[in-house]
C-alpha positions in Angstrom: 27.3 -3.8 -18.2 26.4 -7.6 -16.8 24.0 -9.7 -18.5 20.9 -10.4 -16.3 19.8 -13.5 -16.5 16.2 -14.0 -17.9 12.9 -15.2 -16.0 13.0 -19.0 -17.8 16.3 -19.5 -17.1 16.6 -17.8 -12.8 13.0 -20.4 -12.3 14.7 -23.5 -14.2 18.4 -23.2 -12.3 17.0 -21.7 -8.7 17.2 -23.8 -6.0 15.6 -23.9 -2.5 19.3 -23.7 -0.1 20.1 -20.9 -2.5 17.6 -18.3 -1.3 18.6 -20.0 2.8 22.5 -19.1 1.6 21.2 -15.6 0.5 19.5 -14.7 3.7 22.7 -16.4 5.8 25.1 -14.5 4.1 22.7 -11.1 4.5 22.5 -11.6 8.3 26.2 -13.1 8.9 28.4 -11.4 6.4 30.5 -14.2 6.6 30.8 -17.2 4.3 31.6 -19.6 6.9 29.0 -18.6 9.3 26.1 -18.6 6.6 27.5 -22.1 5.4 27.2 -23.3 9.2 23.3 -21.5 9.4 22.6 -23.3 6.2 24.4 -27.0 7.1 27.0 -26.5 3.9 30.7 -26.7 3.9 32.5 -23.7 3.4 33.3 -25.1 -0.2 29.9 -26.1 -1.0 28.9 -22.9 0.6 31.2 -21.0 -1.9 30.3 -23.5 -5.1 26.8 -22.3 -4.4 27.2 -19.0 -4.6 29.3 -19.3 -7.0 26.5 -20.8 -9.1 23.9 -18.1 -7.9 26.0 -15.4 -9.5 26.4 -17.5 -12.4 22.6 -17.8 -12.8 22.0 -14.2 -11.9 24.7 -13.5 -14.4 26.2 -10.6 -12.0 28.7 -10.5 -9.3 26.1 -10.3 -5.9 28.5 -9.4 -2.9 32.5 -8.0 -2.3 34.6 -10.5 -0.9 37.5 -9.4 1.6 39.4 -10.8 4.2 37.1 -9.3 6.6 33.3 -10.8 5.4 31.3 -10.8 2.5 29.1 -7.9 1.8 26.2 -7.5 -0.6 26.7 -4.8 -3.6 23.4 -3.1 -5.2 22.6 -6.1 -7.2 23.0 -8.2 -3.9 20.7 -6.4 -1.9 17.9 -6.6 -4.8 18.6 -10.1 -5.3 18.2 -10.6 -0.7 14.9 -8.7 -1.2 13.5 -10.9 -3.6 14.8 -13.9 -2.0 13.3 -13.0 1.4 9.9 -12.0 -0.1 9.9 -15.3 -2.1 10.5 -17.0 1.3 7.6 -14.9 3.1 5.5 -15.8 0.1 6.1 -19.7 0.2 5.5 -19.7 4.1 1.9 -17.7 3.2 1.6 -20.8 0.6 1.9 -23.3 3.1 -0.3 -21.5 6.0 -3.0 -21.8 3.2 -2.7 -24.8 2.3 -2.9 -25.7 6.1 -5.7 -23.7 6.1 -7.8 -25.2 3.4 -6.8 -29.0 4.9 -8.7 -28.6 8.0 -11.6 -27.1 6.2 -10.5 -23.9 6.7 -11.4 -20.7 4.0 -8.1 -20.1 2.6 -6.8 -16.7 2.4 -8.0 -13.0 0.9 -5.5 -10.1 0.0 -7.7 -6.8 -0.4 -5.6 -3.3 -1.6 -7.6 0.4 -0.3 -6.7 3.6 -0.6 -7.0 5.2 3.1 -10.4 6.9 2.7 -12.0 3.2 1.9 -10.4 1.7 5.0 -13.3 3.2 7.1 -15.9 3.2 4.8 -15.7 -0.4 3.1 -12.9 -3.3 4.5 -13.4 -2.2 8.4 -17.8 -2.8 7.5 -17.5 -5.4 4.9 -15.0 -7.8 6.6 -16.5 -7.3 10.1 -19.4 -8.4 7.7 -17.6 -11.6 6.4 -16.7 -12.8 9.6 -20.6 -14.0 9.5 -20.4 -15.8 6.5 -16.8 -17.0 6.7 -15.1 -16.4 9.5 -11.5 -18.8 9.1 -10.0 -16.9 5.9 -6.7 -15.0 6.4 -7.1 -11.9 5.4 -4.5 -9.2 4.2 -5.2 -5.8 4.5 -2.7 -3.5 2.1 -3.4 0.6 2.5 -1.7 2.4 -0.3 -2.1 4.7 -2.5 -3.9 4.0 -6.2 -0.8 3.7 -8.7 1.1 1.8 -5.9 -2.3 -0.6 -5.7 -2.7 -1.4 -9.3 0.8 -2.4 -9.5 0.4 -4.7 -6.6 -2.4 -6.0 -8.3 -0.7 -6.7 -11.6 1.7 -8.4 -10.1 -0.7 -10.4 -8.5 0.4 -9.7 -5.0 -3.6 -8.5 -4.2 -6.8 -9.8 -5.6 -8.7 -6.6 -5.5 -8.0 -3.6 -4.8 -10.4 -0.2 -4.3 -9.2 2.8 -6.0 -9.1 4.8 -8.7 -8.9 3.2 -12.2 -7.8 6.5 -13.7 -4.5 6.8 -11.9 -3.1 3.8 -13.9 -1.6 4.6 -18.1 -4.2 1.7 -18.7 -7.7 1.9 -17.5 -8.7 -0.6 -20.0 -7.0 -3.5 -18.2 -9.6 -3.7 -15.3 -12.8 -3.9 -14.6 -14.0 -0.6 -12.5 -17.3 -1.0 -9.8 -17.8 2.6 -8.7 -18.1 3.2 -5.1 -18.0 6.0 -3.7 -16.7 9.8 -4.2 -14.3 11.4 -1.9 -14.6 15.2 -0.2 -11.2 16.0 1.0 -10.5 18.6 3.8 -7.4 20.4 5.5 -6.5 19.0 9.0 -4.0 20.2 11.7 -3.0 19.2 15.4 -6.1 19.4 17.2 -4.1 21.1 19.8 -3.3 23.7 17.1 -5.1 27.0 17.7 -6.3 26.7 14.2 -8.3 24.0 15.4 -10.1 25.3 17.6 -11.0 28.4 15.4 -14.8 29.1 14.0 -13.6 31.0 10.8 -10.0 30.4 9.3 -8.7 31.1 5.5 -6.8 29.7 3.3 -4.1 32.8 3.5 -4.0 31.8 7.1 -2.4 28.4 6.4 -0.7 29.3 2.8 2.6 29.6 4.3 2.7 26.7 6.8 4.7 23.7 6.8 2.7 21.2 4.5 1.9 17.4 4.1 1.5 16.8 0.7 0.5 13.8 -1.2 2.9 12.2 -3.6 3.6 14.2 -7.2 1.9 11.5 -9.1 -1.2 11.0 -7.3 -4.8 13.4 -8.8 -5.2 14.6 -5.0 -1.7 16.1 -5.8 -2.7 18.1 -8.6 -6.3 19.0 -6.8 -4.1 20.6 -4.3 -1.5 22.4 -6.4 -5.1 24.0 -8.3 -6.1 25.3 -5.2 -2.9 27.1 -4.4 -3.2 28.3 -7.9 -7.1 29.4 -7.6 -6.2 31.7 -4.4 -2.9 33.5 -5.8 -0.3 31.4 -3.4 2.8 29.7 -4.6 3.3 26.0 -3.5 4.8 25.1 -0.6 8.5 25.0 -1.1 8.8 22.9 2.5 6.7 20.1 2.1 6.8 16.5 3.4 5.6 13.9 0.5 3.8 11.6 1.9 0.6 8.4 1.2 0.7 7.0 4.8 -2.5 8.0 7.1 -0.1 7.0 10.3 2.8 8.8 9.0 1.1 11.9 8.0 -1.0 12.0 11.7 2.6 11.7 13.2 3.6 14.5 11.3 0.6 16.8 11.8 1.6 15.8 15.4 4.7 16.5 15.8 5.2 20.0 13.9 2.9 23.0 15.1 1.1 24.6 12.7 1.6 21.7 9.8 -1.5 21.0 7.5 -2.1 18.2 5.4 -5.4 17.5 3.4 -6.8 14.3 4.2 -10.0 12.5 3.0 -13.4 13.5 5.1 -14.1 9.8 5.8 -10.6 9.6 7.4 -10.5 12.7 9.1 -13.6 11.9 11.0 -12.5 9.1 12.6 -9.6 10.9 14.4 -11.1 14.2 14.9 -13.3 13.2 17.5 -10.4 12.1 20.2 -8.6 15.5 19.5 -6.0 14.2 17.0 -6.7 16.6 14.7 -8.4 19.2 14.2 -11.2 19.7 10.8 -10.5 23.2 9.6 -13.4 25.4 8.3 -12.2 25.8 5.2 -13.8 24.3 1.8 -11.3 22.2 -0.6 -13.1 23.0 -3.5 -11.9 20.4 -6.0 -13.7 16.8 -5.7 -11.2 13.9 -7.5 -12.5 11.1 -9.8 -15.0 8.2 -7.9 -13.0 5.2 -6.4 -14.0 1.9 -6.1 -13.3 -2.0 -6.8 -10.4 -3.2 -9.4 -9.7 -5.9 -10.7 -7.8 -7.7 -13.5 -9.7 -7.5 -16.4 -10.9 -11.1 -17.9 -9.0 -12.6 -14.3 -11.3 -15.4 -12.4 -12.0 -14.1 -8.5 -11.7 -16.7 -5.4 -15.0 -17.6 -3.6 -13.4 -15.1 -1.0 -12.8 -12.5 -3.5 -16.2 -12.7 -4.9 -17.8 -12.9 -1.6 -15.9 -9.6 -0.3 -16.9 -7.8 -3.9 -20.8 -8.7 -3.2 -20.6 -7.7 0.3 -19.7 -4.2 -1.1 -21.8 -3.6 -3.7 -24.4 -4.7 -1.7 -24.1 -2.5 1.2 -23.6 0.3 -2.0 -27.5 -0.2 -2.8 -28.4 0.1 0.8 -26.5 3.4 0.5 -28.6 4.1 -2.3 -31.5 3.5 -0.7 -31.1 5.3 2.0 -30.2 8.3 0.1 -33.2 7.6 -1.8 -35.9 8.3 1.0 -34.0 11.1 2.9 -36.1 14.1 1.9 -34.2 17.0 -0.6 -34.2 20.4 1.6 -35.0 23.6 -0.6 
């Protein structure tokens, strides 16, 4: 079992041609190519990683006559090097950025069914106030997000607080609830149907959301409620792309999707809303962040924006008269 290296001791012996070396000897597979990419000798080339694997404190790659290939420690260690290499270039462009006056950069996480409902408004919004920050827009699902966030890689995220162990490390602004609703292929006769069941799609190929996610378990409680088993062919699934591509592609295949989402595609034909009610509503979703963490002026700024177009929301719903 090798010894891995700790944090202190990778950050005080890294250096910067070690993570160039890493990503020559990923694309080349040969020592004496990366060394040229890099401008080492072959020796020096070799010394260094050499020293890498000493600072690692595991053997990275499989050396034969033929080239130099990574092993499972390599590849994790060539990940990590090239996302420390994306990350210092985002560095630099803000950096740039705030130089020549500019607004310096925002990293926002959303589950899919805020994309339409909060970032698409709220940074077309921005662009008023600040329109030269670089925005990055991350769409995952919730436990994915918070991890993203805790490893500072976003500075807010909206979700929901309850899918993380911890709930008590963030602060939680409400947003918004979520009705979920089956889709299909709008092309699918289903579609185009006034009155379908939920016997009438029990048995069809399914996109399903990941195990650990709530709308998961919302799901598996209605196949419960109306006497069917789960699917045993199901496609696991968080991505709104990937699942419309799979609703596309395979006739009859259902997927549950939130309302908000649904209704942006359902009125070019690329799916199809099916009559039926879910049933099961999930917990609210809404801004994260790290508890007792300071938020940029960007950060801030986007937060504001949303809880201020909340109480317009509020507002409305206020004065729009209660049928009996």
């Amino acid at each position: 079992m090798p010894m891995i290296a700790t944090t202190n001791s990778i950050i005080k012996r890294l250096r910067g041609n070690y993570i160039d070396l890493l990503l020559a000897l990923d694309g080349h597979g040969s020592l004496r190519k990366a060394a040229q990419q890099v401008s080492l000798s072959q020796p020096a080339a070799t010394k260094a990683l050499n020293e890498i694997e000493y600072m690692i404190g595991t053997k990275l790659f499989t050396r034969s006559p033929r080239g130099i290939v990574a092993n499972e420690f390599g590849h994790c260690v060539i990940r990590h090097a090239r996302r420390l290499r994306f990350d210092v270039g985002d560095l630099r462009e803000e950096l740039v950025s705030l130089t020549r006056g500019g607004g310096g950069s925002l990293a926002v996480g959303a589950i899919m069914e805020a994309l339409p409902a909060w970032v698409a408004p709220v940074l077309e919004e921005m662009k008023e106030f600040q329109s030269d920050v670089i925005v990055q827009v991350w769409e995952d699902h919730s436990v994915r997000l918070l991890e993203m966030l805790d490893q500072r890689l976003l500075d807010l995220v909206i979700c929901r607080v309850n899918a993380s162990m911890r709930p008590d490390l963030y602060d939680f602004t409400p947003l918004a609830d979520e009705e979920l609703c089956f889709v299909v292929d709008g092309r699918h006769d289903l579609a185009r149907k006034p009155s379908v069941q939920f016997a009438d799609i029990a048995f069809n190929a399914w996109v399903v959301p990941p195990a650990r996610l709530t709308t998961r378990m919302l799901l598996e409680q209605v196949f419960e409620e109306h006497g069917f088993k789960f699917p045993t062919y199901a496609v696991e699934c968080s991505s709104t792309f990937a699942t419309l591509c799979l609703i596309r592609s395979a006739k009859g295949t259902v997927a549950i999707l939130p309302k908000s989402v649904a209704n942006v595609f359902a009125p070019f034909g690329l799916i199809g809303i099916l009559p039926i009610h879910f049933g099961r509503s999930s917990a609210p979703y809404g801004i994260v962040t790290r508890r007792g963490s300071a938020l940029s002026q960007r950060a801030q700024m986007f937060m504001d924006l949303c809880k201020k177009r909340q109480a317009c929301a509020e507002d409305l719903d206020s004065m729009t008269p209660r049928t009996t």
